[in-house]
C-alpha positions as CSV (number, residue, x, y, z in Angstrom):
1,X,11.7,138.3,-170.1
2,X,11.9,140.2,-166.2
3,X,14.6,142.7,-166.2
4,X,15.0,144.7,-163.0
5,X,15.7,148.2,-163.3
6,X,16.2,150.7,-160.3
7,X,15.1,148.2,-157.9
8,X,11.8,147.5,-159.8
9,X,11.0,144.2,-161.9
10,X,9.3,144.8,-165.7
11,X,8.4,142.2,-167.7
12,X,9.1,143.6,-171.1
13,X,8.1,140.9,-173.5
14,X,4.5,140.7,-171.6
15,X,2.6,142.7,-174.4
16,X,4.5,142.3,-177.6
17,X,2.8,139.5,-180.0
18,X,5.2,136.8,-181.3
19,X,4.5,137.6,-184.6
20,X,6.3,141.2,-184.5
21,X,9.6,140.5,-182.9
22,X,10.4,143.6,-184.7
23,X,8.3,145.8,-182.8
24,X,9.4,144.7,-179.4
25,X,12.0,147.5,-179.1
26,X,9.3,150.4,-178.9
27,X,6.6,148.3,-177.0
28,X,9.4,147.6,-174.5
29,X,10.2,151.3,-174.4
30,X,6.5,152.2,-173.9
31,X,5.8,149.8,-171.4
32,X,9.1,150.7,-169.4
33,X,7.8,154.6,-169.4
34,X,4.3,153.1,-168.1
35,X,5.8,150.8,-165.5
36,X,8.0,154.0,-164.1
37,X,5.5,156.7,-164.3
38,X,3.0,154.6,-162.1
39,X,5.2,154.9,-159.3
40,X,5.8,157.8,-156.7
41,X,7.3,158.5,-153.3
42,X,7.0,159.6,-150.2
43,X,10.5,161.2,-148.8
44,X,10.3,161.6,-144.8
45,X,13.2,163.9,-143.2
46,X,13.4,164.0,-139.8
47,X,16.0,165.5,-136.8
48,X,15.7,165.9,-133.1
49,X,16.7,169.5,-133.1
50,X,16.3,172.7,-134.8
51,X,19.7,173.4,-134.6
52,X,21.5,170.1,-135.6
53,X,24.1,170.7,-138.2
54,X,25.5,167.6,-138.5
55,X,25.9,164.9,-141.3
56,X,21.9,164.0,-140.7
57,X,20.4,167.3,-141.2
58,X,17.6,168.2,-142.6
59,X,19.0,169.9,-145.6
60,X,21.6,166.8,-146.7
61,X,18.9,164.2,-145.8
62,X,16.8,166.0,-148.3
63,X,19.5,166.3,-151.6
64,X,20.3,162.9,-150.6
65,X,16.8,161.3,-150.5
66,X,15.6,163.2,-153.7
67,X,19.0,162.0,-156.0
68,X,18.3,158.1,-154.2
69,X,14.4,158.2,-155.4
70,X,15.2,159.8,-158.6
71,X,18.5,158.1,-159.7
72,X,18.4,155.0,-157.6
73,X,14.9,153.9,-157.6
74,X,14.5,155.7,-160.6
75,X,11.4,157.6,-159.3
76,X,10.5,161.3,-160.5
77,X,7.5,161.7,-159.1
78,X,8.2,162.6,-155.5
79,X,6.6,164.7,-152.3
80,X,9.3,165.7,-149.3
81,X,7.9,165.4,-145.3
82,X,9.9,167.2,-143.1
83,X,9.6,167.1,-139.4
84,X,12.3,169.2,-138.0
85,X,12.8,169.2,-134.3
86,X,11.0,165.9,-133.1
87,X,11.9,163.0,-131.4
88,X,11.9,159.5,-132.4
89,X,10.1,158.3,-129.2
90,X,6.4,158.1,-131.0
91,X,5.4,159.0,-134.1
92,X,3.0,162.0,-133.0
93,X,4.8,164.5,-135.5
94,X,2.9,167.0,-137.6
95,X,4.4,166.0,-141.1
96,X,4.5,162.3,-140.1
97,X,1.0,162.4,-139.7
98,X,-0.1,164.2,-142.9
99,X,2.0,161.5,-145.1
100,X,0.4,158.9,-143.6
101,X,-3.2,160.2,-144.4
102,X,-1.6,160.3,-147.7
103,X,-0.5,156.9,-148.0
104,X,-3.3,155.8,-147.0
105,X,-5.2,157.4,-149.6
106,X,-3.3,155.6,-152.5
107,X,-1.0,157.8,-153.3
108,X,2.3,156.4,-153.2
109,X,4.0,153.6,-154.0
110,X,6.9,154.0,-151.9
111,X,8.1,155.5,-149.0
112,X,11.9,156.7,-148.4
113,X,14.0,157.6,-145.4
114,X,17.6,158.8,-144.4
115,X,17.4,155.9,-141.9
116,X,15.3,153.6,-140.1
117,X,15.1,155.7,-136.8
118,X,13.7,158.5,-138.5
119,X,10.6,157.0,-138.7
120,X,10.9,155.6,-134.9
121,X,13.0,154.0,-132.6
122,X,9.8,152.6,-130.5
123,X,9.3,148.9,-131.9
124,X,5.2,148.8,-131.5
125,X,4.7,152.1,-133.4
126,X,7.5,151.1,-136.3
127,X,6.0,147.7,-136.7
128,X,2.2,149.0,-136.8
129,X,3.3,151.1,-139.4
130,X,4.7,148.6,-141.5
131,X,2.1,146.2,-141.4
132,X,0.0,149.1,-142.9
133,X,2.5,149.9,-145.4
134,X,2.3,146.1,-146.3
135,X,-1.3,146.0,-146.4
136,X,-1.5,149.0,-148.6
137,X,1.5,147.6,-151.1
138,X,3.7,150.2,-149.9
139,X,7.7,149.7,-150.5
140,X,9.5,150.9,-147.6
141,X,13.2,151.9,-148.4
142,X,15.6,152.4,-145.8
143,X,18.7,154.7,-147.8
144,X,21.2,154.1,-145.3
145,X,20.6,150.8,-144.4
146,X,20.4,149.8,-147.7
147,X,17.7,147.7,-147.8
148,X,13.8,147.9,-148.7
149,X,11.4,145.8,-147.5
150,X,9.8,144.6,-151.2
151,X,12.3,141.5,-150.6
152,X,12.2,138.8,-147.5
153,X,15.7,139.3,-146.2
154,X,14.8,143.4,-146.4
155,X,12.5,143.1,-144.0
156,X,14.4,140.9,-141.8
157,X,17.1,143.3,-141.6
158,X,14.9,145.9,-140.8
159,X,13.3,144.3,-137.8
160,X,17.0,143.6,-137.1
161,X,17.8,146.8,-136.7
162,X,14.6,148.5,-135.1
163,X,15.2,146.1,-132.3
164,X,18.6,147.2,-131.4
165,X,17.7,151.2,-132.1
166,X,14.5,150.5,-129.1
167,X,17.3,149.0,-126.8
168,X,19.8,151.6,-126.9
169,X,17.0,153.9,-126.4
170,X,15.6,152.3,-123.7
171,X,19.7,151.8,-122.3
172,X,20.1,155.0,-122.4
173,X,17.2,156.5,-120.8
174,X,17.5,153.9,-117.9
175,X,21.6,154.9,-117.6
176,X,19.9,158.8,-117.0
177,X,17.0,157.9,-114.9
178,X,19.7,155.9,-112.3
179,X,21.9,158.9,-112.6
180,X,19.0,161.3,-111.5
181,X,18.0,158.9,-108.8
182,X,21.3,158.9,-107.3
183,X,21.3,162.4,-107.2
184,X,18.5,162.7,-105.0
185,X,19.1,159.8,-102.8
186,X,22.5,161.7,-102.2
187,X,20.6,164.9,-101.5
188,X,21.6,167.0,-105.1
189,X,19.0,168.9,-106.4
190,X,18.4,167.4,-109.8
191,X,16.9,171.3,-111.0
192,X,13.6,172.9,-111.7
193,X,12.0,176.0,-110.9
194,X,13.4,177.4,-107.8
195,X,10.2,177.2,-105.6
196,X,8.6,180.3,-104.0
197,X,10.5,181.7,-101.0
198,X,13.9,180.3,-101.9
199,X,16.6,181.6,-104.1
200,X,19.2,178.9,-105.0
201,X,22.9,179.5,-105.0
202,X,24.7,178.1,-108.1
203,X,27.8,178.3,-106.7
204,X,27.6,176.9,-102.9
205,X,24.5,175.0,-104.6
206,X,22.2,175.2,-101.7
207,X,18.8,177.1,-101.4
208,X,18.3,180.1,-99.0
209,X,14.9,181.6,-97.8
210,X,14.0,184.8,-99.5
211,X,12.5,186.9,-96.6
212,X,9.7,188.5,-98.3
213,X,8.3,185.6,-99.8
214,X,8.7,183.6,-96.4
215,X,6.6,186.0,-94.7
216,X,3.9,185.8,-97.5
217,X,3.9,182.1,-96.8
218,X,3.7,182.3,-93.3
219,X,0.7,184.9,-93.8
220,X,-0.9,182.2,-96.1
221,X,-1.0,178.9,-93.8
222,X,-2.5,182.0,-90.9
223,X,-5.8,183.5,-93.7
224,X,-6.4,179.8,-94.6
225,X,-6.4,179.0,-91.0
226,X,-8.3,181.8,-89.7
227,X,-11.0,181.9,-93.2
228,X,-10.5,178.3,-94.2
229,X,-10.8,179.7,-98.2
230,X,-8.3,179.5,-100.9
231,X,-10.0,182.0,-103.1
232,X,-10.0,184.4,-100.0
233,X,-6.2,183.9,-99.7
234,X,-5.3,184.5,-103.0
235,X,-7.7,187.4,-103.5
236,X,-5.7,189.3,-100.2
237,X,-2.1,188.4,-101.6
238,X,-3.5,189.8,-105.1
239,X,-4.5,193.3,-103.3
240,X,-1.3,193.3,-101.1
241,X,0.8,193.5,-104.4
242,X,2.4,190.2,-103.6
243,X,3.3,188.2,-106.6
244,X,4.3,184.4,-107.5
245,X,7.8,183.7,-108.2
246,X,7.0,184.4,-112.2
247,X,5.2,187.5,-111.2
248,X,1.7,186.4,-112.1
249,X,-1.2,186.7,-109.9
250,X,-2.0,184.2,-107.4
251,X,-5.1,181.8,-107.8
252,X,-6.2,179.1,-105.6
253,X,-4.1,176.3,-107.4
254,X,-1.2,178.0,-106.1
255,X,-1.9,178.5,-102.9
256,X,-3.1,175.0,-102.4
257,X,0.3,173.7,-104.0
258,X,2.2,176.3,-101.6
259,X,0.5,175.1,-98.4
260,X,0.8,171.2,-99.4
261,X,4.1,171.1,-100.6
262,X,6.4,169.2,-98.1
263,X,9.2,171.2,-99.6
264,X,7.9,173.8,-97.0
265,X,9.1,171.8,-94.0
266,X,12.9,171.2,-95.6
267,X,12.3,167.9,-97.5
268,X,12.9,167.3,-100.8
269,X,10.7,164.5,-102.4
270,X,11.6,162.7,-105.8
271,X,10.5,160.6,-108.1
272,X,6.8,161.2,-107.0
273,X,5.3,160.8,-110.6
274,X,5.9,157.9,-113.0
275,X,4.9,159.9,-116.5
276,X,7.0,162.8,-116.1
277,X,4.1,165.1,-116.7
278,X,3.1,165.0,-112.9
279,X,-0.1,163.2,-113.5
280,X,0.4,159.5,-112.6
281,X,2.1,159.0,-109.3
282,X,4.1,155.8,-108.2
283,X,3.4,154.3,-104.8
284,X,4.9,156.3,-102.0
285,X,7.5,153.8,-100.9
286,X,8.7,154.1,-104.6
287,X,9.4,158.3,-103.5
288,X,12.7,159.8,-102.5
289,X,12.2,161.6,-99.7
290,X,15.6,163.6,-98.3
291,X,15.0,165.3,-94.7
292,X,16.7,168.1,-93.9
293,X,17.4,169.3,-97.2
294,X,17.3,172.9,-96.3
295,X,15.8,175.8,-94.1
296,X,12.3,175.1,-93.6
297,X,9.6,177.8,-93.7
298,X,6.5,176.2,-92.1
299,X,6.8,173.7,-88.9
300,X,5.2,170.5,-89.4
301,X,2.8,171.0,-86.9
302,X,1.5,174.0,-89.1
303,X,1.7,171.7,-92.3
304,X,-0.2,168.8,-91.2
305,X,-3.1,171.2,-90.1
306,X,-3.1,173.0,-93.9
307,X,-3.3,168.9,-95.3
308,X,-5.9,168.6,-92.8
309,X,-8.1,171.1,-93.5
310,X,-7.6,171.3,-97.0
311,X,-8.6,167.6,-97.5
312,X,-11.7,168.6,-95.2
313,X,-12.6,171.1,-97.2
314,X,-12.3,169.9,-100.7
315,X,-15.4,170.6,-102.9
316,X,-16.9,169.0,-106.2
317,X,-14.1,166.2,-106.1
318,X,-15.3,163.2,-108.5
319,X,-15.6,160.2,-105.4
320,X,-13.6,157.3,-107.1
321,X,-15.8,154.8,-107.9
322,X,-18.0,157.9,-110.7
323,X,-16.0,158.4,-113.6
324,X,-16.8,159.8,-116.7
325,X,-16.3,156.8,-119.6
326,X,-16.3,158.2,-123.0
327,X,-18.4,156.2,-125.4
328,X,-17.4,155.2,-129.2
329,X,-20.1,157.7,-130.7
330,X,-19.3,157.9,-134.6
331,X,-20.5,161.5,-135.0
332,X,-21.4,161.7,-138.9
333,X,-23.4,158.1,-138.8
334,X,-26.6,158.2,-140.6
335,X,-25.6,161.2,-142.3
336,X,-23.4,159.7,-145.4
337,X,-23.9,158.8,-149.0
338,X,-21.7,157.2,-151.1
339,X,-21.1,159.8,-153.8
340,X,-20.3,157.1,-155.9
341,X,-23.8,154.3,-155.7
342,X,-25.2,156.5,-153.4
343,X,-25.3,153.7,-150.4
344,X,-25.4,154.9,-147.2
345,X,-21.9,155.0,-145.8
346,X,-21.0,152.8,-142.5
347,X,-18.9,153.6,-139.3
348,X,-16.1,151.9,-137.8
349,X,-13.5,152.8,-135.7
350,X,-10.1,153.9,-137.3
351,X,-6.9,153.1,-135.7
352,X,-5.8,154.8,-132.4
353,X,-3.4,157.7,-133.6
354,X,-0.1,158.0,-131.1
355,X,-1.7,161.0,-128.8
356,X,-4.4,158.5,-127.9
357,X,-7.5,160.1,-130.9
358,X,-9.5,157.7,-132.6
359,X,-11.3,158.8,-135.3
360,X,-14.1,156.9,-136.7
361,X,-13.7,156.0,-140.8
362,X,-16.7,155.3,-142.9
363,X,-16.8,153.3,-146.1
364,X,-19.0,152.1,-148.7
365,X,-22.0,150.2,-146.9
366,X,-23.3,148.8,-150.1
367,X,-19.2,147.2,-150.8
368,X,-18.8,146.2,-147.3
369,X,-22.4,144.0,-146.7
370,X,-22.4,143.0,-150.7
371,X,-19.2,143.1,-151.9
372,X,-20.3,145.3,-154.9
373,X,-17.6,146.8,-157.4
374,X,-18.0,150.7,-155.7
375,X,-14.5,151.6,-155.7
376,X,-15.2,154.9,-153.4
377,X,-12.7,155.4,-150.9
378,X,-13.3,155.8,-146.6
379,X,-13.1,158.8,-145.2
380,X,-12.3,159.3,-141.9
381,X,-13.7,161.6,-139.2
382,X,-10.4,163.9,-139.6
383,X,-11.4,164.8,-142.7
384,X,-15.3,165.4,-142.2
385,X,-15.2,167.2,-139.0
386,X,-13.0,169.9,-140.0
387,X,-15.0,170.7,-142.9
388,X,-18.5,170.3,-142.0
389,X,-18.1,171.9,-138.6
390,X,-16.1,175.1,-140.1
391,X,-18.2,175.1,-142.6
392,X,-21.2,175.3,-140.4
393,X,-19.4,177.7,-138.3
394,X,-18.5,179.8,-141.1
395,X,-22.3,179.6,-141.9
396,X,-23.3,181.0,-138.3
397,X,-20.7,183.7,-138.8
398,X,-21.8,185.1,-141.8
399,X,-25.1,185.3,-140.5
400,X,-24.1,187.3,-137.5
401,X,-22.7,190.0,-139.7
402,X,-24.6,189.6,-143.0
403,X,-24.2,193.1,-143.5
404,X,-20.8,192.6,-144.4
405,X,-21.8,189.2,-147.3
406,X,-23.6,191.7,-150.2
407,X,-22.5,189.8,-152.6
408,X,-22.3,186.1,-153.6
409,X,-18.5,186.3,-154.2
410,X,-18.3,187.6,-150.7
411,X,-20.2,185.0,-149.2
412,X,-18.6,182.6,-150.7
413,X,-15.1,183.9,-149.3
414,X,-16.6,184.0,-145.8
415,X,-17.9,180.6,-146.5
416,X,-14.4,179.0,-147.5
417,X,-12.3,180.1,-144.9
418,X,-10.5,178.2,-143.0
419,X,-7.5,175.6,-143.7
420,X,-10.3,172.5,-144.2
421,X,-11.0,174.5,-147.5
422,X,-7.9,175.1,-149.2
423,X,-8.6,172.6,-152.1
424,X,-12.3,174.0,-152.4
425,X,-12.6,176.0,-156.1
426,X,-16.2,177.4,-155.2
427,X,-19.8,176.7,-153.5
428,X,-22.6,176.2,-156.3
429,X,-24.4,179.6,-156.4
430,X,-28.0,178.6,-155.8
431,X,-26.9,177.9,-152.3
432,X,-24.8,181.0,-152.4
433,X,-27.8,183.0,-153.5
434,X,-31.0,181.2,-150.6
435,X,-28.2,182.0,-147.9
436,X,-28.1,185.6,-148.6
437,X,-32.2,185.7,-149.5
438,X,-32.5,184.3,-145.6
439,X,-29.7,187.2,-144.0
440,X,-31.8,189.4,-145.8
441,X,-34.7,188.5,-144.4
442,X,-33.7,188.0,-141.4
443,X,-31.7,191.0,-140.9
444,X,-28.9,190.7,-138.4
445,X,-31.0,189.1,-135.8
446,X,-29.6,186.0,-137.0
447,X,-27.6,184.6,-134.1
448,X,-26.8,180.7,-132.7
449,X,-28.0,179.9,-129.0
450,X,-26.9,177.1,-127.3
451,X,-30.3,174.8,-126.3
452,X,-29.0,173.9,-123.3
453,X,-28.4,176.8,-120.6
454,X,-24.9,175.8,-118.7
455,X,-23.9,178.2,-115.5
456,X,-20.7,177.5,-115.5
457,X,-17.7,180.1,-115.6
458,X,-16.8,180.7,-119.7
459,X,-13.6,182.2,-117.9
460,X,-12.8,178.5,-116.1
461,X,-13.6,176.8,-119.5
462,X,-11.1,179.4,-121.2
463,X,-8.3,179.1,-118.7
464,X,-8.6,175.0,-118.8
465,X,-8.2,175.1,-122.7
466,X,-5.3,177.9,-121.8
467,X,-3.6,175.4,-119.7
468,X,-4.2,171.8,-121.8
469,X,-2.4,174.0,-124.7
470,X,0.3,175.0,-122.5
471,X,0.7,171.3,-121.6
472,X,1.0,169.9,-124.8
473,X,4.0,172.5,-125.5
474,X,5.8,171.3,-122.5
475,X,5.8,167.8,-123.2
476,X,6.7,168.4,-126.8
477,X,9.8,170.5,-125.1
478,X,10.1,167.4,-122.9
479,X,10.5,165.4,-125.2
480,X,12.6,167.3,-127.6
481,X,15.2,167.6,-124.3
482,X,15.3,164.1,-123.8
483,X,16.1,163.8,-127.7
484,X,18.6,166.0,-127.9
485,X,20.3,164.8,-124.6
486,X,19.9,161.1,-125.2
487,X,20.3,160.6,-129.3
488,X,21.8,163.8,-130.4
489,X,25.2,163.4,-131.5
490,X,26.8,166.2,-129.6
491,X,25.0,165.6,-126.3
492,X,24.1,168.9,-123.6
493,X,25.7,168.3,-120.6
494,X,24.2,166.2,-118.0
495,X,24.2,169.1,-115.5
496,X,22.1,171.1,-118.0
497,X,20.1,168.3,-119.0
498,X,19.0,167.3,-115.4
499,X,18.3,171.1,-114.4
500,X,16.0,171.8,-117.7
501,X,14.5,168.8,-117.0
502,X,13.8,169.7,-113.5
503,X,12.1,172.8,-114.8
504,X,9.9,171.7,-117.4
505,X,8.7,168.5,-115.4
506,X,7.8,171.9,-112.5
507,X,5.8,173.5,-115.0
508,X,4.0,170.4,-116.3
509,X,3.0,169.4,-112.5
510,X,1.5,173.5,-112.1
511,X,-0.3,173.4,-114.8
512,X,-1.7,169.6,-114.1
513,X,-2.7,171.1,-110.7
514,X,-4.5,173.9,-111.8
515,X,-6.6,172.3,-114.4
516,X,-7.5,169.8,-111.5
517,X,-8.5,172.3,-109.6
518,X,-10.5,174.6,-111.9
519,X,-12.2,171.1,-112.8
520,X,-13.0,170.3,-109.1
521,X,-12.8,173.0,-107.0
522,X,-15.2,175.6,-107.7
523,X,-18.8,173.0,-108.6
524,X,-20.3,170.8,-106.1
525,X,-21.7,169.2,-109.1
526,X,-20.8,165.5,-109.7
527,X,-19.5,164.8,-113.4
528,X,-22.2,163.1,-114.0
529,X,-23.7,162.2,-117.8
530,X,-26.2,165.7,-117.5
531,X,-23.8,167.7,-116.4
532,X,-20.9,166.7,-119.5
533,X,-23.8,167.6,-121.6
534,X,-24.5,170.4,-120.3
535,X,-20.8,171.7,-120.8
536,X,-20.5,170.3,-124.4
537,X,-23.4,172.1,-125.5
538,X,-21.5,175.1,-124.2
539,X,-18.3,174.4,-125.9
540,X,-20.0,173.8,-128.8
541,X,-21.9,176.9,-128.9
542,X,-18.6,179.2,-128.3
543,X,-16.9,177.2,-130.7
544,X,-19.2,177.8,-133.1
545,X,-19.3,181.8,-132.9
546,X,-15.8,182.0,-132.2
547,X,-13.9,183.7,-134.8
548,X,-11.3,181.3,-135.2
549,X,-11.1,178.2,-137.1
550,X,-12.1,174.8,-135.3
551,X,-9.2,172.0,-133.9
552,X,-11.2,169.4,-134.6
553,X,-9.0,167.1,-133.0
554,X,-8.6,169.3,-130.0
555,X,-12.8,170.4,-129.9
556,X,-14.2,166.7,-129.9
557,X,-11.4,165.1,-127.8
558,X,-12.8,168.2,-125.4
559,X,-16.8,167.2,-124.8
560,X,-18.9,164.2,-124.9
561,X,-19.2,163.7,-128.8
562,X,-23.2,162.7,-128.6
563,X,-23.6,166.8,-128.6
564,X,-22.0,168.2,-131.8
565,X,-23.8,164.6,-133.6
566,X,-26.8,165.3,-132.2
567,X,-26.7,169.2,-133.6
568,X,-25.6,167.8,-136.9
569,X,-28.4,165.5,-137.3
570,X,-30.8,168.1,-136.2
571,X,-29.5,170.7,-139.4
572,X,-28.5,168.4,-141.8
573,X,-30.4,165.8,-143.9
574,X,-27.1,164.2,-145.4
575,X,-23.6,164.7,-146.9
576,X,-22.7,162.8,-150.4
577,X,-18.7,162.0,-150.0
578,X,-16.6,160.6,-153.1
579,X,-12.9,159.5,-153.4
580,X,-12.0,161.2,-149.5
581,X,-13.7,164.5,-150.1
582,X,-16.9,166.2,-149.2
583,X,-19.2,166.9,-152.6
584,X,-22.4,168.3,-150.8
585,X,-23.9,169.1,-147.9
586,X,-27.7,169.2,-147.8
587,X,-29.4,170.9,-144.9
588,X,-33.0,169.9,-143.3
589,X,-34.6,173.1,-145.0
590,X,-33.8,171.3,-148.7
591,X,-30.6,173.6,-149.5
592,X,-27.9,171.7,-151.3
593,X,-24.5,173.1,-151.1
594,X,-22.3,171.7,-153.3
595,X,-18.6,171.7,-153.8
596,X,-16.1,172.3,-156.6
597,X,-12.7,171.5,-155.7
598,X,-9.7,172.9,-158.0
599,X,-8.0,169.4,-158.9
């Protein structure tokens, strides 16, 4: 006999013998409480903003979703995700992420939302994620919809559904883009920062020049002129005590984008980029261009000769036809065993996470080319790189102050810090103890040289990082903004929406233009395949004796991935890996470090 209960089908009757009818009542029972405690779920909570209070937030989603798993699906094992303040448009969200990993792990049996648009509204990304949840026998339950996708005409509702959530999306955000169009076409200022030598006059709503400042910019086209160098320009504004309309220091990003902006000669131009992160440009008949818009500063006879020159004098720009093309290098290849059969372990290519990483995953090779029973599990390069190169790092570290490791126990602390290691119980202590026999030795000359010399400028490297962090929190305010103005029940006004909007897209475009120009300007070196090595090397080498824990991520999405494999293969003989986690590490000199993790 099938009965369903909670959602779930249990054959009762399937292990009770004919000939003890009279025992079926407590096999049944049994084999109900097996059937139920096999099963657990993942709960995913999500809103647009940190302040939404309304019937979706995060704290009714989340009694909801725990009394639906427990009393509905009848499910008591259960972990809760929450991603509060994130939109919808992609699934490149923190918490999101981590379940996934999860899931893919074998953890769960189901996964639960408040509604379907919490996972995402963008079709491609909702529909890669449930064929994975399919391929992975995953139940996806929708609360709110009321449906789950274990039956046919579950999962046709939910396509259903997901396909009218991505057109009111994409409605909406065409409805906003026409309205912000139409403001510029009609000459409205659709908001930003108010640009250098201009103040802007909320009520009258037009711009006026801001002596001062006016002069400064006169005084800039007249050095560049005269000296024909940005640094030179910004270095004299520096010493006068003139600063930019934030109050920082000027560089020669600024002055560039102060000397080419056509905003100088009274026109306003819009809808120059297509991305909204002032990277990819449309066509210029595609632009806005209002003439006349206000007072200008320069003349244009002044501004053509700034474009002039400046395009004359451009250094170290890549010509189009070299770019640098990243290769699939899978950087722990050759170096894994099986922990399990002790095969060597083989690389692929995972799939492409939603900000554009792809890790590489490596499996079983003796189950993939034979088919053998190993039953180890893949791990992927988001799990390796964090730990081996922190745990490298952490190596290096201690070396450079071995003063400070006397004992094993503090070794091993120094050893295990870091978020990668948070499931680590201990290091086995005949590693613990040839570690501290070599500081001894070696005193605290002990120190980790990059073999590559680079001459580049560690401040330029430091300020590009700087900047690429500042980016990413603009367009996850971007993005946010558009959420709340476009899905959020109690929608900011347009006014406000259009002049935040404004300002963040400004700041996204100045940060774009400086990292461009630290990456160009100051080398007349091509970026060529020597000279990305030379620069990963040096990356690497700071990363390494930074005291900071290592973005994986972030570090190898950063340099030319050959390096940091090339360094590993060069200190490490191999790494035995079992069931997603890292068991040992054994180095070229025959040390074995071996891990004890607390579950």
């Amino acid at each position: 006999m099938v009965t369903v209960i909670h959602g779930t089908s249990v054959d009762f009757w399937s292990d009770v013998p004919m000939e003890y009818p009279e025992k079926g009542g407590l096999r049944m029972a049994s084999r109900i409480a097996e059937k139920l405690a096999a099963k657990k779920a993942a709960i995913y909570i999500r809103v647009s903003t940190h302040w939404q209070v309304d019937k979706d937030s995060l704290k009714v989603q989340r009694r909801e979703l725990i009394a639906y798993v427990t009393l509905v699906l009848g499910i008591t094992d259960y972990v809760v995700f929450e991603d509060p303040g994130y939109s919808a448009k992609n699934t490149d969200r923190p918490e999101y992420q981590a379940m996934m990993d999860r899931i893919r792990t074998g953890e769960f049996t189901h996964l639960v939302v408040w509604k379907i648009d919490r996972i995402s509204r963008n079709l491609i990304d909702f529909a890669a994620m449930h064929d994975e949840l399919q391929s992975l026998g995953v139940t996806f339950v929708s609360k709110n919809e009321q449906f789950d996708t274990s039956s046919a005409i579950g999962e046709a509702m939910m396509r259903i559904i997901l396909i009218f959530a991505e057109l009111e999306r994409k409605t909406t955000a065409e409805r906003v883009t026409a309205v912000m169009l139409s403001r510029a076409s009609d000459g409205q200022w659709n908001g930003g920062r108010v640009p250098f030598g201009y103040s802007w006059s909320k009520e009258a709503k037009t711009f006026s020049i801001v002596p001062e400042e006016a002069k400064a910019i006169r005084r800039m086209a007249e050095l560049y002129e005269q000296y024909q160098s940005l640094l030179y320009v910004a270095k004299y504004l520096n010493d006068a005590g003139i600063v930019t309309k934030t109050g920082g220091q000027w560089t020669p990003t600024t002055v560039r984008t102060i000397l080419t902006n056509p905003w100088y000669i009274g026109q306003y131009v819009y809808n120059v980029h297509s991305d909204g992160k002032g990277i990819e440009k449309r066509d210029s008949d595609e632009w806005i261009t209002v003439e006349n818009h206000h007072e200008p500063i320069l003349n244009e006879d002044v501004f053509c000769r700034m474009k002039f020159l400046l395009t004359r004098n451009k250094r170290g720009g890549v010509p189009s036809h070299k770019t640098y093309v990243r290769k699939n290098i899978h950087v722990f290849a050759g170096l894994l065993r099986c922990g399990q059969c002790g095969s060597n372990m083989t690389a692929n290519l995972d799939r492409r996470r939603a900000n554009g990483f792809r890790p590489s995953q490596y499996a079983c090779g003796s189950r993939r080319r034979k088919g053998t029973s190993c039953t180890n599990k893949y791990i992927s390069d988001t799990t390796l790189g964090p730990f081996v190169l922190n745990y490298v790092a952490n190596i290096i570290r201690a070396s450079k102050n071995s003063s400070e490791a006397t004992t094993p126990e503090v070794l091993e602390r120094k050893l295990l810090r870091g978020e990668a290691f948070e499931d680590v119980a201990s290091v086995s202590t005949d590693a613990l103890g040839q570690l501290l026999d070599a500081f001894r030795s070696a005193g605290d000359a002990v120190e980790y040289r990059p073999q590559i010399a680079f001459s580049g400028d560690d401040n330029s490297i430091r300020e590009i990082d700087t900047l690429r962090a500042r980016r990413r929190k603009l367009d996850n305010a971007l993005a946010r903004l558009n959420a709340l103005y476009l899905y959020d029940d109690e929608a900011m006004p347009e006014k406000d929406f259009v002049m935040q909007r404004g300002q963040i897209t400004k700041q996204l475009e100045e940060a774009n233009a400086r990292i461009e120009e630290l990456q160009n300007q100051e080398s007349s070196e091509e970026l060529g395949d020597d000279f990305i090595g030379k620069a990963s090397y040096y990356i690497m080498a700071n990363k390494l004796i930074e005291d900071r824990y290592i973005d994986y991520e972030k570090y190898i999405r950063a340099i030319d991935p050959s390096i940091p494999r090339s360094f590993l293969q060069q200190i490490i003989d191999h790494i035995v890996v079992n069931d997603g986690r890292v068991i040992s590490i054994t180095f070229k000199n025959g040390s074995t470090h071996t891990f004890t993790y607390k579950t």
